[in-house]
N, C-alpha and C positions, 0 to 999 in steps of 0.2 A: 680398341676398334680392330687393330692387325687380327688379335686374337679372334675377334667373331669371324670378320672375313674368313683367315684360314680352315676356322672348321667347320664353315657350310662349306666352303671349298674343296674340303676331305668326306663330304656326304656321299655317299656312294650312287645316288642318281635321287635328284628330287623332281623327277619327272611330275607333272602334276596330279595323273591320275595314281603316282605310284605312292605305298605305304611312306616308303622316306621323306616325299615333299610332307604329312603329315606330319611325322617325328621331327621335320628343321620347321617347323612353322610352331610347332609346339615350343620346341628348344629356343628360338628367337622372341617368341611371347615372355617365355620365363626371362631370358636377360632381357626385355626391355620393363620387365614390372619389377627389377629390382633397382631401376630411376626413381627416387623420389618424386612422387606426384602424378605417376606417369600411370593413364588409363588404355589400358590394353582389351584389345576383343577379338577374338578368334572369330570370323566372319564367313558360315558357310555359304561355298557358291558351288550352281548346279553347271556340269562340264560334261557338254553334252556331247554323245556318240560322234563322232567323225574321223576322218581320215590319221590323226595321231591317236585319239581315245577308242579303243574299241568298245565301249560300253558308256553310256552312260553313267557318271559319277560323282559324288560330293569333292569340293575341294577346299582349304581356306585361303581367305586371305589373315593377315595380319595389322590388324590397325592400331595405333598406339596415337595420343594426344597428350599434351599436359595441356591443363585449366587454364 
């Protein structure tokens, strides 16, 4: 677990409109689908234009269950 924390920690900004939150949400799906059992889904959500986002833009979440 240290291991995961530290290297989203070393992500160089996973702002949510930026490419990196993409690349750690990707990278966090893949270690959690290497849990036996464990169903994982990349879940896109709409993030909309405002005072942090200058544009409108996709983002995920990460959701992972076991059965």
């Amino acid at each position: 677990m240290r291991e995961i924390v530290e290297r989203l920690a070393a992500w160089p900004n996973r702002h949510s409109g930026g490419h990196h939150a993409i690349e750690a949400a990707e990278w966090i799906a893949a270690r959690l689908r290497e849990i036996p059992g464990m169903r994982v889904a990349l879940l896109p959500v709409e993030l909309p234009e405002g005072p942090r986002m200058p544009r409108t833009t996709t983002g995920f979440q990460v959701v992972a269950t076991l059965p």
